[in-house]
ZATORVO-263123 format. One record per residue: x, y, z of N, C-alpha, C in turn; residue in three letters. Coordinates in Angstrom, 3 decimals, always signed. Atoms other than C-alpha are relative to their C-alpha. Last residue first. Layout:
+----------+----------+----------+----------+----------+----------+----------+----------+----------+------+
:     n.c1 :     n.c2 :     n.c3 :    ca.c1 :    ca.c2 :    ca.c3 :     c.c1 :     c.c2 :     c.c3 : rest :
+----------+----------+----------+----------+----------+----------+----------+----------+----------+------+
:        X :        Y :        Z :        X :        Y :        Z :        X :        Y :        Z :  ALA :
...
+----------+----------+----------+----------+----------+----------+----------+----------+----------+------+
! end
This chain:
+----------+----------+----------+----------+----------+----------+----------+----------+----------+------+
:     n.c1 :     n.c2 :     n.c3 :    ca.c1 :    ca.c2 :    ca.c3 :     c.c1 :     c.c2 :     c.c3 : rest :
+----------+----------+----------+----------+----------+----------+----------+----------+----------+------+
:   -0.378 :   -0.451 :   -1.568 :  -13.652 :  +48.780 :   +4.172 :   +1.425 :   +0.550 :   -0.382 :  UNK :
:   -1.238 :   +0.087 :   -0.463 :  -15.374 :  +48.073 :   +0.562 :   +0.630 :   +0.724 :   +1.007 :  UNK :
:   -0.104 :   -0.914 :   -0.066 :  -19.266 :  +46.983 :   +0.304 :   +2.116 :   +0.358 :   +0.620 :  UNK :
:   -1.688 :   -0.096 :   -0.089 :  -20.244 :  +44.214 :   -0.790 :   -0.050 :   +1.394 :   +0.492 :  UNK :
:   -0.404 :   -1.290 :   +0.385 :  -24.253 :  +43.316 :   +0.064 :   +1.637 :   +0.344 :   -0.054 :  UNK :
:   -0.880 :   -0.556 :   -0.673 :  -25.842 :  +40.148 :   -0.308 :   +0.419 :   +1.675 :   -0.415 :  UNK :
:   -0.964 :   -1.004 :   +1.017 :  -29.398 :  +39.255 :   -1.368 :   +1.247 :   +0.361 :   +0.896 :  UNK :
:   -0.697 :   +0.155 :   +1.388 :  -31.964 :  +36.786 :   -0.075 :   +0.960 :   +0.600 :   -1.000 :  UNK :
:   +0.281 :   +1.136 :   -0.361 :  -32.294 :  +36.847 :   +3.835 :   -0.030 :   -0.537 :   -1.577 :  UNK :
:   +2.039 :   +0.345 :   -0.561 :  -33.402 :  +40.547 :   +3.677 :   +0.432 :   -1.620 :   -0.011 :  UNK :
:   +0.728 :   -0.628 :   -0.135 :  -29.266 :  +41.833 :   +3.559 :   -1.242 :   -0.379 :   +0.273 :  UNK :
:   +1.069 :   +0.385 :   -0.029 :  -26.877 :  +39.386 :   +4.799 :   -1.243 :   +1.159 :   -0.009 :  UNK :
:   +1.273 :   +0.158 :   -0.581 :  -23.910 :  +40.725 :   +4.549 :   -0.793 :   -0.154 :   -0.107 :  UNK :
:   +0.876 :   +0.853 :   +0.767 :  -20.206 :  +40.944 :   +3.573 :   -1.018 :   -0.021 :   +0.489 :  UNK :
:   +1.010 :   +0.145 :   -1.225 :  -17.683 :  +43.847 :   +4.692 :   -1.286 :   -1.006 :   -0.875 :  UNK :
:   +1.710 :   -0.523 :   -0.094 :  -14.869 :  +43.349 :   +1.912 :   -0.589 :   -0.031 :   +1.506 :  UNK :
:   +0.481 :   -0.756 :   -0.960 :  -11.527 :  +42.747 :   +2.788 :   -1.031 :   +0.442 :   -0.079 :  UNK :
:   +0.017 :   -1.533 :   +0.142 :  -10.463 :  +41.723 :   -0.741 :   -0.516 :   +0.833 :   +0.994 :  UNK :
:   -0.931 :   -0.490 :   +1.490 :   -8.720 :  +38.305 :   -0.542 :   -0.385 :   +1.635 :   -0.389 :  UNK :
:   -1.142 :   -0.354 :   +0.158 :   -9.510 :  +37.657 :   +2.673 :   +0.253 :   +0.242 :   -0.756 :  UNK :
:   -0.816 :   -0.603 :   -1.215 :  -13.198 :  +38.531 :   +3.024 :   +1.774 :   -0.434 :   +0.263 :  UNK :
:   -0.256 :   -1.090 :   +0.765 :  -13.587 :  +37.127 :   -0.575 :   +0.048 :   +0.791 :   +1.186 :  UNK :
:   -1.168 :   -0.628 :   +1.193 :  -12.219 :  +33.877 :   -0.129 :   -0.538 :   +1.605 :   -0.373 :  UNK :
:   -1.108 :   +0.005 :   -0.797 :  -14.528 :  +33.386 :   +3.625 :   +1.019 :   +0.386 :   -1.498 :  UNK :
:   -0.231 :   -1.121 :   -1.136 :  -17.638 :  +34.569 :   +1.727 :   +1.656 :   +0.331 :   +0.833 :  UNK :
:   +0.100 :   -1.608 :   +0.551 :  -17.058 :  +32.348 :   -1.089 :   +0.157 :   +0.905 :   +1.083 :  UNK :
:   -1.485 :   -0.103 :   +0.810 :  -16.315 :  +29.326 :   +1.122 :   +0.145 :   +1.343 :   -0.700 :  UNK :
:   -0.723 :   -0.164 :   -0.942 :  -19.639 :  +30.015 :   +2.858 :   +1.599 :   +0.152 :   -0.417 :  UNK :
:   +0.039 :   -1.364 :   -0.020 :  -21.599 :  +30.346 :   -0.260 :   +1.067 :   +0.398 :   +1.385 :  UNK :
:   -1.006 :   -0.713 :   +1.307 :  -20.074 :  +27.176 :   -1.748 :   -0.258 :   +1.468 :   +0.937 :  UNK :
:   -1.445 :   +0.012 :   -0.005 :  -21.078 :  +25.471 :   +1.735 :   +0.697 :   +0.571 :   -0.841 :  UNK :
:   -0.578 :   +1.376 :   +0.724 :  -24.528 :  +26.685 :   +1.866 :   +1.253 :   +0.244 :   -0.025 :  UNK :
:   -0.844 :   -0.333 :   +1.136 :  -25.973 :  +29.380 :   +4.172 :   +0.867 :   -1.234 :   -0.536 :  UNK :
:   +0.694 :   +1.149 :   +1.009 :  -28.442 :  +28.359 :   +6.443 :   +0.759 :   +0.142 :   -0.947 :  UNK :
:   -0.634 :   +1.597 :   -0.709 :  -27.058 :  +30.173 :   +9.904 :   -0.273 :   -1.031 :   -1.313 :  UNK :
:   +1.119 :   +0.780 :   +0.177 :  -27.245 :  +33.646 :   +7.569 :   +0.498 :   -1.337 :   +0.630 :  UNK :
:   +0.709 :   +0.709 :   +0.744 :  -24.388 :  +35.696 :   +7.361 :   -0.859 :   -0.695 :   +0.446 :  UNK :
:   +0.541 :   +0.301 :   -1.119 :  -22.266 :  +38.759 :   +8.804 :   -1.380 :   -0.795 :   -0.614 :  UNK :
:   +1.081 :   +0.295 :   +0.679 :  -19.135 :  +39.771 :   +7.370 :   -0.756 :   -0.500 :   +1.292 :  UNK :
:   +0.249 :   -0.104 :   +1.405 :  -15.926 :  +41.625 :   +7.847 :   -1.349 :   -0.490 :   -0.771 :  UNK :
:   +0.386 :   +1.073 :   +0.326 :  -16.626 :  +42.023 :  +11.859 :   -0.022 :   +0.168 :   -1.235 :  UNK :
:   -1.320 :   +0.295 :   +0.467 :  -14.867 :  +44.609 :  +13.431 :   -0.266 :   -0.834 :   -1.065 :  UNK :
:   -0.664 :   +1.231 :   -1.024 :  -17.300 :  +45.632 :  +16.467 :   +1.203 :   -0.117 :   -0.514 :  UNK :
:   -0.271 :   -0.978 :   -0.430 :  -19.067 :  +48.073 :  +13.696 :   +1.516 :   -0.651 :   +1.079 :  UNK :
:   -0.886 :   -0.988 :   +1.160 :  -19.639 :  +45.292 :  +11.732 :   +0.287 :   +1.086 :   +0.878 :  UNK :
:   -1.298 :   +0.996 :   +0.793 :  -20.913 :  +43.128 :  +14.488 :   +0.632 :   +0.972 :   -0.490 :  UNK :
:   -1.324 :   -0.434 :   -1.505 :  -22.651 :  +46.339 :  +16.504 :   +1.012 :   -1.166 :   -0.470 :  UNK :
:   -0.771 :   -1.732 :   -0.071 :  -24.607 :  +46.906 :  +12.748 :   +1.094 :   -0.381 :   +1.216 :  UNK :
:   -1.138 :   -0.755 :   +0.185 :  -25.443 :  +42.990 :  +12.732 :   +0.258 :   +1.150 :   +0.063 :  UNK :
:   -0.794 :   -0.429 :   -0.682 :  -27.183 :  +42.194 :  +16.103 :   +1.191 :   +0.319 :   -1.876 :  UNK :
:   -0.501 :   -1.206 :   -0.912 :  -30.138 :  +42.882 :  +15.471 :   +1.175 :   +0.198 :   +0.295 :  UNK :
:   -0.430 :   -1.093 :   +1.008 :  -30.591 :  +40.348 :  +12.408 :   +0.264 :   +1.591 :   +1.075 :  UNK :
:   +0.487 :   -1.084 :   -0.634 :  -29.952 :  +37.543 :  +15.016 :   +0.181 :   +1.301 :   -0.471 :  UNK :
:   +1.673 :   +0.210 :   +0.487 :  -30.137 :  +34.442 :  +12.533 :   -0.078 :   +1.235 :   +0.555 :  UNK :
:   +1.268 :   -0.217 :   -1.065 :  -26.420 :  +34.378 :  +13.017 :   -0.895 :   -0.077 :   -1.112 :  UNK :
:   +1.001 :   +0.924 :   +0.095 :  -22.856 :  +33.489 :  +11.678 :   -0.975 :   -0.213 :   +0.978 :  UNK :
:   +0.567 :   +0.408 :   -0.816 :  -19.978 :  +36.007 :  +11.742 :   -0.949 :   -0.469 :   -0.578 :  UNK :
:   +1.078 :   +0.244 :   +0.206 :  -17.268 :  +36.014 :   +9.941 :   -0.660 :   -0.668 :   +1.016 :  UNK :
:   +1.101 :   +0.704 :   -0.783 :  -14.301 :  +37.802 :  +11.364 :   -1.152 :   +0.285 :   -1.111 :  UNK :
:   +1.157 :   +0.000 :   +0.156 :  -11.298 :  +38.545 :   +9.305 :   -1.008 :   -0.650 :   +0.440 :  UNK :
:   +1.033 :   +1.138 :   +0.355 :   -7.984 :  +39.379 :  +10.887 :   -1.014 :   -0.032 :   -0.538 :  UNK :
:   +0.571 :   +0.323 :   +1.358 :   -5.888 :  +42.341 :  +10.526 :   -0.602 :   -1.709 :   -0.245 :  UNK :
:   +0.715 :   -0.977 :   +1.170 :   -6.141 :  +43.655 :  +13.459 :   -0.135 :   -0.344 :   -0.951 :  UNK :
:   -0.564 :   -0.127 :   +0.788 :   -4.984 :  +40.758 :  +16.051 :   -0.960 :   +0.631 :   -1.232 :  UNK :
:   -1.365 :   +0.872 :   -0.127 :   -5.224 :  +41.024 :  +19.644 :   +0.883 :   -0.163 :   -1.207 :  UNK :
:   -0.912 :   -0.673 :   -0.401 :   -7.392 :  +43.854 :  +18.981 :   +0.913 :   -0.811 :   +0.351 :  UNK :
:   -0.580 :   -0.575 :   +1.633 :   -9.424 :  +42.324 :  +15.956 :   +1.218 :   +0.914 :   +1.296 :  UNK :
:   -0.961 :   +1.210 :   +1.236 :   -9.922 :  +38.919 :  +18.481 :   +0.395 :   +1.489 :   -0.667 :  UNK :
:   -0.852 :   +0.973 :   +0.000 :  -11.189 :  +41.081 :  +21.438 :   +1.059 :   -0.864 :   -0.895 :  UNK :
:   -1.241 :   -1.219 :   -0.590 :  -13.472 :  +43.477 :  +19.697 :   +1.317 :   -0.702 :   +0.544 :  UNK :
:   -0.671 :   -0.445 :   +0.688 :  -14.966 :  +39.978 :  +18.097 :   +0.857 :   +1.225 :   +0.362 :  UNK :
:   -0.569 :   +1.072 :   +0.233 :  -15.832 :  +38.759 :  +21.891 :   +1.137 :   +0.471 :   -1.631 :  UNK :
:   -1.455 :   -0.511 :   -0.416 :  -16.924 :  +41.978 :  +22.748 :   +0.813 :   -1.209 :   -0.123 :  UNK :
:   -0.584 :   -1.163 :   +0.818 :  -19.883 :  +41.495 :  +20.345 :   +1.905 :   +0.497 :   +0.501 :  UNK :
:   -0.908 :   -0.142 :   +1.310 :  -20.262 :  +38.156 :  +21.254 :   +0.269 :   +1.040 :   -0.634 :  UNK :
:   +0.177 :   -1.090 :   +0.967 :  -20.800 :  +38.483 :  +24.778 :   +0.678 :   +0.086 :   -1.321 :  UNK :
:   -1.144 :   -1.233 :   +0.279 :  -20.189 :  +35.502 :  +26.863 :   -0.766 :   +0.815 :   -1.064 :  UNK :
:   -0.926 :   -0.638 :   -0.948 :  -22.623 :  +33.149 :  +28.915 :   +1.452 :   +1.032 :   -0.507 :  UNK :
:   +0.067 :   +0.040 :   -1.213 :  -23.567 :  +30.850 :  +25.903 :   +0.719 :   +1.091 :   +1.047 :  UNK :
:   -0.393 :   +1.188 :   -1.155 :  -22.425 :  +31.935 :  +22.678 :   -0.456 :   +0.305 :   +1.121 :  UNK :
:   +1.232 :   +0.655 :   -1.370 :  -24.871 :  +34.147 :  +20.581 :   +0.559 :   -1.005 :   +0.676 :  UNK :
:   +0.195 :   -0.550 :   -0.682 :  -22.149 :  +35.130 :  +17.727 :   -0.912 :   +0.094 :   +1.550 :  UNK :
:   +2.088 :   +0.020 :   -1.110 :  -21.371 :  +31.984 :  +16.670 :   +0.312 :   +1.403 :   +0.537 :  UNK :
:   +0.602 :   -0.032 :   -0.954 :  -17.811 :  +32.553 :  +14.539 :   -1.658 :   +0.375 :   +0.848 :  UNK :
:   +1.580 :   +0.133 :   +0.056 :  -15.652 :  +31.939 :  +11.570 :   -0.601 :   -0.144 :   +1.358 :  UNK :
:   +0.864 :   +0.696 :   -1.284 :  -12.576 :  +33.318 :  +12.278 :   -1.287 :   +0.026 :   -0.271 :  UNK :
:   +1.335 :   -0.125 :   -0.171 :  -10.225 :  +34.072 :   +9.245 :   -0.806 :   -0.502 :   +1.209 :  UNK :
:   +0.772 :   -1.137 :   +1.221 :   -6.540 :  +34.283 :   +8.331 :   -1.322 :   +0.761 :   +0.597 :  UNK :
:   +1.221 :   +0.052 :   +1.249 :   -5.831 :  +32.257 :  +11.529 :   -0.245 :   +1.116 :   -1.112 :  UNK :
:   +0.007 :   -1.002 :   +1.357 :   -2.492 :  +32.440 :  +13.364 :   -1.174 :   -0.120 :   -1.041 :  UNK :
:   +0.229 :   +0.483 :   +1.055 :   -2.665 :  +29.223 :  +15.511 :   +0.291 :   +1.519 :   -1.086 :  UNK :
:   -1.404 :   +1.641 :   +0.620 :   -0.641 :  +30.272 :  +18.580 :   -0.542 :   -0.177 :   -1.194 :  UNK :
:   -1.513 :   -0.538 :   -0.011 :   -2.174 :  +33.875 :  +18.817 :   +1.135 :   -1.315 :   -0.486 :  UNK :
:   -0.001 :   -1.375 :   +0.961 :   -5.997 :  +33.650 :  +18.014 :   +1.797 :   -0.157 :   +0.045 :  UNK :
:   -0.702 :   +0.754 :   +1.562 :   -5.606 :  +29.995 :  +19.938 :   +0.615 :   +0.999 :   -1.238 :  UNK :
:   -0.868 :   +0.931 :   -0.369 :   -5.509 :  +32.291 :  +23.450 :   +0.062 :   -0.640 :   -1.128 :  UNK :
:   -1.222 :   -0.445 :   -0.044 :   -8.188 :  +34.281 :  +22.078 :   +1.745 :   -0.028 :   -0.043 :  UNK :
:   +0.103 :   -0.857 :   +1.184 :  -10.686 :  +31.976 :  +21.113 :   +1.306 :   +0.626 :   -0.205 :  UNK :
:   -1.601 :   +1.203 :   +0.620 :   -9.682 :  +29.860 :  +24.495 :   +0.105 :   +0.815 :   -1.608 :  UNK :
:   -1.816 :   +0.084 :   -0.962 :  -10.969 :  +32.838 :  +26.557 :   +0.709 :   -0.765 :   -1.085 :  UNK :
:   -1.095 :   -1.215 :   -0.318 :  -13.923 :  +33.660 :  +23.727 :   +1.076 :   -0.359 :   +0.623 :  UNK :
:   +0.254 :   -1.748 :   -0.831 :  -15.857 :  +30.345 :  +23.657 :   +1.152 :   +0.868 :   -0.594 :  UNK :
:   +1.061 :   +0.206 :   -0.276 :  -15.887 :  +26.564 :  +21.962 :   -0.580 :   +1.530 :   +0.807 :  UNK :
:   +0.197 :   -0.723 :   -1.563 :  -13.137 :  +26.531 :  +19.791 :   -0.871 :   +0.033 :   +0.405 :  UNK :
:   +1.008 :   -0.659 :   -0.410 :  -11.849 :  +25.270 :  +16.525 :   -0.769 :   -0.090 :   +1.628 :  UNK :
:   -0.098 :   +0.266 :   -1.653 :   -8.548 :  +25.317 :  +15.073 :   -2.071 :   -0.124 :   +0.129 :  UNK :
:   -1.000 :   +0.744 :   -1.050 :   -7.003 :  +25.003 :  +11.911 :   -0.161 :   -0.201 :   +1.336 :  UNK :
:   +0.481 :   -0.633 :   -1.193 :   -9.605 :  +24.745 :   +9.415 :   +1.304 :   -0.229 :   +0.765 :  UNK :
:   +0.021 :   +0.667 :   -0.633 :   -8.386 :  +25.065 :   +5.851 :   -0.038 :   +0.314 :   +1.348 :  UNK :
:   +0.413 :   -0.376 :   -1.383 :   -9.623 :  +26.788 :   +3.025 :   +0.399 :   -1.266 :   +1.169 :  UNK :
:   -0.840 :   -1.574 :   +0.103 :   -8.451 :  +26.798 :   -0.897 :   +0.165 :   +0.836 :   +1.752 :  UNK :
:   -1.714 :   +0.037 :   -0.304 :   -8.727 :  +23.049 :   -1.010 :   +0.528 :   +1.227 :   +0.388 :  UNK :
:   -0.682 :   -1.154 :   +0.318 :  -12.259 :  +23.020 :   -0.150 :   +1.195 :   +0.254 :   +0.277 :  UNK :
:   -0.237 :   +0.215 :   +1.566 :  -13.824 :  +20.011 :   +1.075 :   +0.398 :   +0.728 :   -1.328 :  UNK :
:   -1.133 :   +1.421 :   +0.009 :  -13.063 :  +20.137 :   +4.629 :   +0.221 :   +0.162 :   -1.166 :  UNK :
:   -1.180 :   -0.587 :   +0.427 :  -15.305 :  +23.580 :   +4.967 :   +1.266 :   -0.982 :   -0.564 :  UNK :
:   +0.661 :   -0.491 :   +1.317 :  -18.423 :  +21.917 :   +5.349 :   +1.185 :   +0.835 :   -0.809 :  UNK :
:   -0.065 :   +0.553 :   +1.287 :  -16.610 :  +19.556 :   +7.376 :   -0.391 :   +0.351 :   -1.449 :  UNK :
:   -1.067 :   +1.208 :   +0.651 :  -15.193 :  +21.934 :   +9.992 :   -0.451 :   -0.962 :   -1.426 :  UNK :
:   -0.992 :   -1.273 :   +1.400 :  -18.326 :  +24.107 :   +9.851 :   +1.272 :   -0.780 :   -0.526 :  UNK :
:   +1.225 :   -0.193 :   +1.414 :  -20.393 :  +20.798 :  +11.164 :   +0.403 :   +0.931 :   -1.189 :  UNK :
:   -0.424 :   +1.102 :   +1.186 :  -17.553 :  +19.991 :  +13.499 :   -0.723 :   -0.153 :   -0.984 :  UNK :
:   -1.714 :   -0.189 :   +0.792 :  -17.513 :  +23.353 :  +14.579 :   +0.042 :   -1.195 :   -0.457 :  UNK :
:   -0.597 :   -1.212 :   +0.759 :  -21.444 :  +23.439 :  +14.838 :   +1.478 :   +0.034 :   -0.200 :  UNK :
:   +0.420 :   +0.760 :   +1.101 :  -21.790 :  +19.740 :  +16.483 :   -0.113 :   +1.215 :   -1.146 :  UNK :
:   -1.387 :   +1.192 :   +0.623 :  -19.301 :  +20.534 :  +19.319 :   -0.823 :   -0.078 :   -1.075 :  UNK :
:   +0.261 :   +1.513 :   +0.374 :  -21.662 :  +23.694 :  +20.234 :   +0.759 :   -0.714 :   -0.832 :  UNK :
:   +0.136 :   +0.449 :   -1.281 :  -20.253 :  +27.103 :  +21.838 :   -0.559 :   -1.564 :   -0.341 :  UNK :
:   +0.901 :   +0.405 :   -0.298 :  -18.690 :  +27.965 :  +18.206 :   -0.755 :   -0.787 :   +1.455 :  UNK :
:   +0.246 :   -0.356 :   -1.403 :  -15.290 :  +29.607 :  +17.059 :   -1.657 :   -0.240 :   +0.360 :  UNK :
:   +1.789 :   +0.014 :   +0.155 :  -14.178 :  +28.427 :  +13.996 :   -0.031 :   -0.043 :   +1.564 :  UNK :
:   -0.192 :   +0.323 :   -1.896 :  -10.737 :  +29.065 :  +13.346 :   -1.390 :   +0.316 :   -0.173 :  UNK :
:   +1.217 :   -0.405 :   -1.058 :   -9.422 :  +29.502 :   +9.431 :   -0.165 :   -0.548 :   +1.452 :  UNK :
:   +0.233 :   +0.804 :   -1.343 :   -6.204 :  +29.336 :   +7.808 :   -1.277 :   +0.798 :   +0.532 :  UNK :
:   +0.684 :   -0.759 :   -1.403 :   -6.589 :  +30.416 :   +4.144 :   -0.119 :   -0.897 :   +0.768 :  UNK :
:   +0.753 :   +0.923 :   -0.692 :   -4.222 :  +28.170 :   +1.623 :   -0.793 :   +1.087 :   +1.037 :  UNK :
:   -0.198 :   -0.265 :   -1.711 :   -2.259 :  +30.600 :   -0.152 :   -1.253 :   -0.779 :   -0.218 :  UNK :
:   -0.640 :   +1.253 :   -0.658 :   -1.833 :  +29.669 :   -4.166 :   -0.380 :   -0.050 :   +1.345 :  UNK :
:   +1.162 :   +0.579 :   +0.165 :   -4.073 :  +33.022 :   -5.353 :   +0.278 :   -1.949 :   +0.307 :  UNK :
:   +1.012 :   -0.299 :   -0.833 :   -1.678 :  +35.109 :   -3.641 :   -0.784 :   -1.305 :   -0.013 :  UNK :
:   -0.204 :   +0.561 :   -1.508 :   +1.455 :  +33.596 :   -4.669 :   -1.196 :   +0.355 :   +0.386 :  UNK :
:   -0.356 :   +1.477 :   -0.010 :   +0.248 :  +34.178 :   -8.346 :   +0.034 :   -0.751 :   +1.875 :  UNK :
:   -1.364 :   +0.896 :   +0.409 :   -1.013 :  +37.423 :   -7.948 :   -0.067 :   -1.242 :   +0.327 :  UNK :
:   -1.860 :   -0.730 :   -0.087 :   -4.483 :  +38.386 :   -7.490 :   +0.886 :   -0.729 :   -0.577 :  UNK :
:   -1.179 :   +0.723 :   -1.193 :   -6.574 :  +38.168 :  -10.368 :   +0.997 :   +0.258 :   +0.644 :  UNK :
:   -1.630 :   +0.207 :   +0.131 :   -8.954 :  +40.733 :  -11.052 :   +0.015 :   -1.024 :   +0.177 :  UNK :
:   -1.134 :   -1.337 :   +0.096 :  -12.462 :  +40.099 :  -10.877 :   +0.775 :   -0.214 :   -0.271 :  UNK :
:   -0.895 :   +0.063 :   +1.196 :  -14.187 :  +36.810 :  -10.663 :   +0.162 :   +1.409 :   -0.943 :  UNK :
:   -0.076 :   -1.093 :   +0.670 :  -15.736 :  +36.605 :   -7.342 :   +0.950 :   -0.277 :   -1.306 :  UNK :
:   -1.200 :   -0.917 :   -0.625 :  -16.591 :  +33.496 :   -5.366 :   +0.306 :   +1.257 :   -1.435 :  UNK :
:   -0.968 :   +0.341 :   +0.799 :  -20.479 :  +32.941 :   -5.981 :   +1.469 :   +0.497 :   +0.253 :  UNK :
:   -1.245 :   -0.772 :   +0.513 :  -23.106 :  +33.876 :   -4.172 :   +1.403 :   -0.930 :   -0.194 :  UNK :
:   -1.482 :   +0.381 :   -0.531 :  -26.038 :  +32.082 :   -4.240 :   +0.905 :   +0.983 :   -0.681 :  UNK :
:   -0.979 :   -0.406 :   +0.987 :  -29.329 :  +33.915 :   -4.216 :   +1.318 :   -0.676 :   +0.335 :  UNK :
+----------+----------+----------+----------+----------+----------+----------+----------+----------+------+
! end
């Protein structure tokens, strides 16, 4: 099912102008530069950082200011659940998307902090979507059986 960006309301003017800063947080160089370009081509999203663990995660969380953190949950040698606890307590109103295959681990994502929690195969419109409608309306987004999403409002 592709999802589509939403066509509800509109926000306001200044809203619907903002550029989303994103931060891609991934233990493999060929995943952030893979989200990096899938994301390149979308004026409404831009990457500003991307990272290879939690320590530096954090540490950019504060100099770059990201809207959004797209992020591997299953990095090498760190815990991605306390990895998102980390980013929403340094900074609360962020939105973490997470990006797995490991359907166990969403409930402790979302619970964790995590606004969404998607599919490693997910296409670039659906990714863009996801990331404009976790900032623009804070939804919780998710990967229900692998063909259907679910909104639900936080």
């Amino acid at each position: 099912m592709a999802l589509e960006a939403p066509h509800v309301d509109t926000p306001p003017a200044e809203e619907a102008t903002d550029v989303i800063r994103a931060m891609v947080i991934d233990s493999r160089e060929a995943m952030r530069e893979g989200l990096r370009s899938m994301l390149g081509g979308d004026e409404r999203i831009t990457v500003i950082g991307a990272v290879s663990g939690p320590a530096e995660a954090v540490r950019r969380l504060q100099e770059l200011s990201p809207d959004i953190v797209v992020m591997d949950i299953s990095m090498p040698g760190a815990e991605g659940i306390e990895t998102i606890k980390r980013l929403k307590k340094a900074r609360p109103s962020i939105g973490i998307l997470v990006l797995s295959d490991d359907r166990k681990s969403l409930v402790p994502a979302i619970r964790a902090g995590a606004a969404g929690f998607l599919s490693r195969d997910i296409s670039r419109s659906e990714l863009a979507a996801a990331i404009q409608l976790v900032y623009l309306w804070r939804l919780v987004l998710f990967d229900v059986d692998g063909s259907a999403f679910a909104l639900v409002k936080v």
